[in-house]
C-alpha positions as CSV (number, residue, x, y, z in Angstrom):
1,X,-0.9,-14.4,9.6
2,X,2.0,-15.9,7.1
3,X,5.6,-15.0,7.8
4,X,7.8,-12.7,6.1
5,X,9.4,-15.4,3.5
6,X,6.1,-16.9,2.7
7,X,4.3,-13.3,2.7
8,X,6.7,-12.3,-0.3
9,X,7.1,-15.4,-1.9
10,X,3.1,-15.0,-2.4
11,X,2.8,-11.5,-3.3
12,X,5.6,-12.4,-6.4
13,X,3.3,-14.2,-8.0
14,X,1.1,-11.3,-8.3
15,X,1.2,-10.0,-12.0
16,X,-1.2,-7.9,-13.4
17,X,-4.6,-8.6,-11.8
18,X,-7.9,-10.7,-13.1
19,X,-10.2,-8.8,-10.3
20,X,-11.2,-5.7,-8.8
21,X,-12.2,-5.2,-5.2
22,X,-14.5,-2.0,-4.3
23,X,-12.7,-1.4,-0.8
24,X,-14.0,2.5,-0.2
25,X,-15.6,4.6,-3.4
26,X,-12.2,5.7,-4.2
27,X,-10.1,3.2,-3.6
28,X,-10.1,-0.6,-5.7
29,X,-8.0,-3.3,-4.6
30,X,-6.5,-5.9,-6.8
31,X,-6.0,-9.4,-6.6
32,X,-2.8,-8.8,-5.1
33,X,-3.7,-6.1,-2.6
34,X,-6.5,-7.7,-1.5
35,X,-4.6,-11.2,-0.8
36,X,-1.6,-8.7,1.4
37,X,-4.6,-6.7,3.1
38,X,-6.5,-10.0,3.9
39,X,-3.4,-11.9,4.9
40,X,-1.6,-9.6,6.9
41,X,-4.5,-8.0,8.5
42,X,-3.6,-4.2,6.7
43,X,-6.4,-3.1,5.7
44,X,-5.5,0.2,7.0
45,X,-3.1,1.1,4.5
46,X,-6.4,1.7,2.0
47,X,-7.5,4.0,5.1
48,X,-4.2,5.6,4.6
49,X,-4.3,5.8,0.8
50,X,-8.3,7.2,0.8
51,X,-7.2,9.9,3.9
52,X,-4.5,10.9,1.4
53,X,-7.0,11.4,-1.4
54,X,-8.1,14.7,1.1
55,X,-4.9,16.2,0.2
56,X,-5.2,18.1,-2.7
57,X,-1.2,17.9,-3.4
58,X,-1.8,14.1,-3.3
59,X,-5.5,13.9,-5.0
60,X,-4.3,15.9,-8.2
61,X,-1.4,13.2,-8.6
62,X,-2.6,10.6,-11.4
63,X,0.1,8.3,-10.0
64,X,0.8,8.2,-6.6
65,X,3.6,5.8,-4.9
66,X,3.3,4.5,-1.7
67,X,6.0,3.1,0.4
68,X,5.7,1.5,4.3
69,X,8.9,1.4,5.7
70,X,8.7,-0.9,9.1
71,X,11.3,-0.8,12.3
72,X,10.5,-4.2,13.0
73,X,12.2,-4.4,16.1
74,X,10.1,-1.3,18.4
75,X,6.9,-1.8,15.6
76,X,6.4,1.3,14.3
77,X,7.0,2.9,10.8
78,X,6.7,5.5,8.1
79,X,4.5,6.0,5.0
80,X,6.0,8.1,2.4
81,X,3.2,9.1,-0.7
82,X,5.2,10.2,-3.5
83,X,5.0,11.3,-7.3
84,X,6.7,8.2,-9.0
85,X,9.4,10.6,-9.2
86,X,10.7,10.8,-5.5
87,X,9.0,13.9,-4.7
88,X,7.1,13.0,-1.3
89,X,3.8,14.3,-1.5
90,X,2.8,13.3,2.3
91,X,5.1,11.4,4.8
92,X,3.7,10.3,8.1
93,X,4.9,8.2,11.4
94,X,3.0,5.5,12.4
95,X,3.8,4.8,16.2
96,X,2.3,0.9,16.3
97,X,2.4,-1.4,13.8
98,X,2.3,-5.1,13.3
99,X,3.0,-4.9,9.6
100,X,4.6,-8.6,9.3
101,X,7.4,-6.7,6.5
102,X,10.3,-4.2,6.6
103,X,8.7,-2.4,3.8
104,X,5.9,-2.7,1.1
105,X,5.4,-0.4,-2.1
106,X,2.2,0.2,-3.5
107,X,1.0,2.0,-6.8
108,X,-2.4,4.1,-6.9
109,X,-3.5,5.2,-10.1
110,X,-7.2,5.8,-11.3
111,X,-8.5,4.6,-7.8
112,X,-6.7,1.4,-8.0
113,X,-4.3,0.2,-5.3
114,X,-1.8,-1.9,-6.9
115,X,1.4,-3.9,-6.4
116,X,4.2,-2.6,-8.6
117,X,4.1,-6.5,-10.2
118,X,0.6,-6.0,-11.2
119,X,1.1,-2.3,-12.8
């Protein structure tokens, strides 16, 4: 696993995206996501983006926002979903992490998980 600096020095260089990754049937990774889910080991935030997808509040959103906020310190965190206007569709507590960053936003739209640099 890379360290924090490196981590987001990486994921900068993401803009836009030249691939698509089939992760679940609803959910497509980009070059970007895929590098943070490979490199980080994450690749439970798509199981937390698809088990959103079950929630019709969420599901009927065309573009949902989805932001990881870490306690680095006792490793746990929250994921907010929200409507790309601040209304939060779904928040949860996640009581263990290892998420190597404080926080990490990520856009879904059209079944595609996205870095905001590659919207």
């Amino acid at each position: 696993m890379v360290n924090q600096k490196e981590l987001l020095e990486n994921l900068n260089q993401f803009t836009g995206t030249g691939n698509y990754y089939k992760l679940y049937l609803q959910v497509i990774l980009t070059d970007g996501t895929k590098y943070l889910m490979e490199v980080a080991s994450c690749y439970w935030l798509g199981d937390i983006v698809l088990s959103y997808q079950t929630i019709k509040k969420v599901s009927t959103e065309s573009f949902q926002v989805y932001k990881l906020k870490v306690n680095l310190e006792n490793e746990t965190a929250v994921m907010t979903c929200d409507d790309g206007n601040g209304y939060v569709l779904k928040r949860q507590n996640i009581e263990f992490t290892d998420f190597p960053l404080k926080e990490i936003t990520l856009y879904y739209v059209d079944n595609i998980l996205m870095l905001p640099s590659e919207y």
